[in-house]
Structures are given as C-alpha cells and as structure tokens.
Backbone bond lengths (Angstrom), bond angles and torsions (degrees), N, CA, C in turn:
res aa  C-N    CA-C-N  psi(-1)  N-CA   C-N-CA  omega(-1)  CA-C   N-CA-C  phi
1 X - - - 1.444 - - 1.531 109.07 -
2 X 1.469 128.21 126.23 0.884 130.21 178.90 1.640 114.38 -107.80
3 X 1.161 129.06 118.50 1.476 132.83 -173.75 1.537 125.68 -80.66
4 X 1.605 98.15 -18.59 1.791 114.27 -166.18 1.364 103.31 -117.35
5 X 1.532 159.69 103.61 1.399 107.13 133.18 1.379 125.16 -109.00
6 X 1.291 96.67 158.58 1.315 100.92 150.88 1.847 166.63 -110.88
7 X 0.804 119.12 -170.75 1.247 111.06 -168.61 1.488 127.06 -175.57
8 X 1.550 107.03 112.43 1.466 111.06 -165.89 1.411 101.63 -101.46
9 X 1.651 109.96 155.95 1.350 135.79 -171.78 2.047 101.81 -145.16
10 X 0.971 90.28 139.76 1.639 91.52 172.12 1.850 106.74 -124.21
11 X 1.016 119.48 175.37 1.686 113.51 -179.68 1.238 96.82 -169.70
12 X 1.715 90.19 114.17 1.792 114.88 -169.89 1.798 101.40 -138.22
13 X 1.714 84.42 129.10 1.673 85.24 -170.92 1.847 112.98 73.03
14 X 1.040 123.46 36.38 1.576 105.25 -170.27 1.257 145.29 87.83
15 X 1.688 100.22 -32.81 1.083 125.10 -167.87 1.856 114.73 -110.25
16 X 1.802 107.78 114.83 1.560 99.49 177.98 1.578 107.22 -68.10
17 X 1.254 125.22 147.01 1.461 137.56 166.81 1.927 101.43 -138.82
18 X 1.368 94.94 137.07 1.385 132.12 156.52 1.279 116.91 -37.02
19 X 1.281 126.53 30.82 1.261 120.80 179.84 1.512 112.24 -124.03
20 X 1.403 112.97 160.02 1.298 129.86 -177.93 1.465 119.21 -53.13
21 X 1.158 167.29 -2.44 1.653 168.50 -91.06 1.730 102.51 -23.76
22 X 2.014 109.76 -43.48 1.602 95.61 -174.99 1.347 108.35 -74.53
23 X 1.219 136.54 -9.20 1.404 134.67 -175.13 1.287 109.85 -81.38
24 X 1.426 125.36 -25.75 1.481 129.70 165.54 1.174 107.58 -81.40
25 X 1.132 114.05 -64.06 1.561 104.08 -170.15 1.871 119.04 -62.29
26 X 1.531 109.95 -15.16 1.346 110.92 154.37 1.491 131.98 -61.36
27 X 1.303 100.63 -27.46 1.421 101.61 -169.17 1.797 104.34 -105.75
28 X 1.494 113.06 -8.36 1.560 108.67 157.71 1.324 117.88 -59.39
29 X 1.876 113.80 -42.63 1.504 121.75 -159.30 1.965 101.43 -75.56
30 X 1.398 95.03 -49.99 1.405 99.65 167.01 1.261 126.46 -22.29
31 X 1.445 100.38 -76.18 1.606 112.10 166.68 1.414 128.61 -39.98
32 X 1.234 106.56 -41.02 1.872 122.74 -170.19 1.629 85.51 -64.23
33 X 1.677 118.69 -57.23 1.142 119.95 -133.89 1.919 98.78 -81.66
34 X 1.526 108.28 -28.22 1.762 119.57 -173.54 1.799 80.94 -70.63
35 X 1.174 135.80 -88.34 1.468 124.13 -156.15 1.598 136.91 -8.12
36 X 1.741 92.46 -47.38 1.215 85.67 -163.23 1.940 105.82 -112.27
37 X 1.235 115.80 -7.91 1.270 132.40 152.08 1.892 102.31 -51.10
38 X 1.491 136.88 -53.79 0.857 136.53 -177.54 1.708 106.01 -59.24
39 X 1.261 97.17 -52.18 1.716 92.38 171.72 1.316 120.89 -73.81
40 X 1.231 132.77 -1.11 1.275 120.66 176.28 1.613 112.86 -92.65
41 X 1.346 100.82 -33.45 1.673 117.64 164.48 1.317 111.71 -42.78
42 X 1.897 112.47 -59.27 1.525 111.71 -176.17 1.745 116.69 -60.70
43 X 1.174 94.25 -31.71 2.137 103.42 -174.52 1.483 84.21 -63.98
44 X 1.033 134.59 -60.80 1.745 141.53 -125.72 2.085 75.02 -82.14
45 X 0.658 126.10 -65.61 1.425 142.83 -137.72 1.944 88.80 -82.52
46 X 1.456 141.82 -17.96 1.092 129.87 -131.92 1.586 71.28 -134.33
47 X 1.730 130.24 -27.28 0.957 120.89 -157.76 1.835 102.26 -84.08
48 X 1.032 101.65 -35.95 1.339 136.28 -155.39 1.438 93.79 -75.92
49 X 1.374 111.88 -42.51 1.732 97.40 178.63 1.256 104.00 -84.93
50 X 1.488 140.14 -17.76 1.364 144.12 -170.00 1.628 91.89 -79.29
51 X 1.354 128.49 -63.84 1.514 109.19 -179.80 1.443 123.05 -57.38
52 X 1.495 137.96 -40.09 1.104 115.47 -179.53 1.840 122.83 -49.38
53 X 1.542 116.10 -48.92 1.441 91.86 169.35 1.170 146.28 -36.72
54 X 1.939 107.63 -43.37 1.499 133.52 -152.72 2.258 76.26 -79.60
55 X 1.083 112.08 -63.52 1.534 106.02 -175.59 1.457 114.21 -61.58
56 X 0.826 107.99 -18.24 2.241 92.39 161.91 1.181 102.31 -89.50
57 X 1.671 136.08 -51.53 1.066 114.58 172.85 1.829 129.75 -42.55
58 X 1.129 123.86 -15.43 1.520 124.58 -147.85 1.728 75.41 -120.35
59 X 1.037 118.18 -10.17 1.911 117.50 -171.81 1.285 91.44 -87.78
60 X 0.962 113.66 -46.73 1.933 121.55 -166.46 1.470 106.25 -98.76
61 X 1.051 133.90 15.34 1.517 144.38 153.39 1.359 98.49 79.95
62 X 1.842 148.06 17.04 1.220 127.36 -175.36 1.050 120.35 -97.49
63 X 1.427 123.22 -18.41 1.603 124.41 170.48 1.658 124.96 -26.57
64 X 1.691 96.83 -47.07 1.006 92.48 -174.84 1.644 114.96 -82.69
65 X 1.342 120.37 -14.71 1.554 124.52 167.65 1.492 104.41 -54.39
66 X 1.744 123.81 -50.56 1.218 121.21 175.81 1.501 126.96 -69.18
67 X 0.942 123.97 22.82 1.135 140.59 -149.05 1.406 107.91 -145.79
68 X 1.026 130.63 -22.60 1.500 131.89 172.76 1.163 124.18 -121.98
69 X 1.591 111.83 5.61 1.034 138.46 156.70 1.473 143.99 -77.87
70 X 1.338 95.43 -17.93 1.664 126.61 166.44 1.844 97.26 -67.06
C-alpha cells in the first residue's frame, strides 16, 4: 500500500513537461560549467605553443636579432 505519490513536472517557456526539476537543473549547471573549462583548455593550450618558440629563440640568442630589426 502506498500512501504518497509522487510526481514531478517542471514548466519552461510556458509549457508544463514531465520532467524531473534535478535533471534540468543538472543539465543547465553542466552546461555553464563545460563552456568555460573548454575555454580555459584552448588559452592554456594556445599559450603553451606560443612560448615554446619565444624560449628556443631566447636559447639560441636570436630574439634579440629579431627584435632590432623591427
């Protein structure tokens, strides 16, 4: 015998839907949270190939040839 039930509904845009509320609101935070992790990957990753040149150059002394050459 069951005395309770229940039953979740969420209402997005106007519209009630059959859905759970933590399953939405999981998959909002999700989202928030993949965005900017993806961009921090690309900076981290874009920086990283930009220093290795500038440090062989400055290993092999030409930076400063390119550099006074401007």
């Amino acid at each position: 015998m069951k005395p309770l039930s229940v039953s979740y509904s969420t209402v997005f845009r106007s519209e009630v839907l059959n859905i759970n509320p933590q399953i939405v609101l999981g998959l909002f935070i999700s989202q928030s949270t993949i965005l900017p992790v993806i961009t921090l990957i690309t900076l981290i990753s874009a920086v990283q190939i930009a220093t290795i040149p500038i440090a062989i150059e400055k290993e092999q002394k030409t930076l400063e040839i390119l550099l006074t050459l401007q």
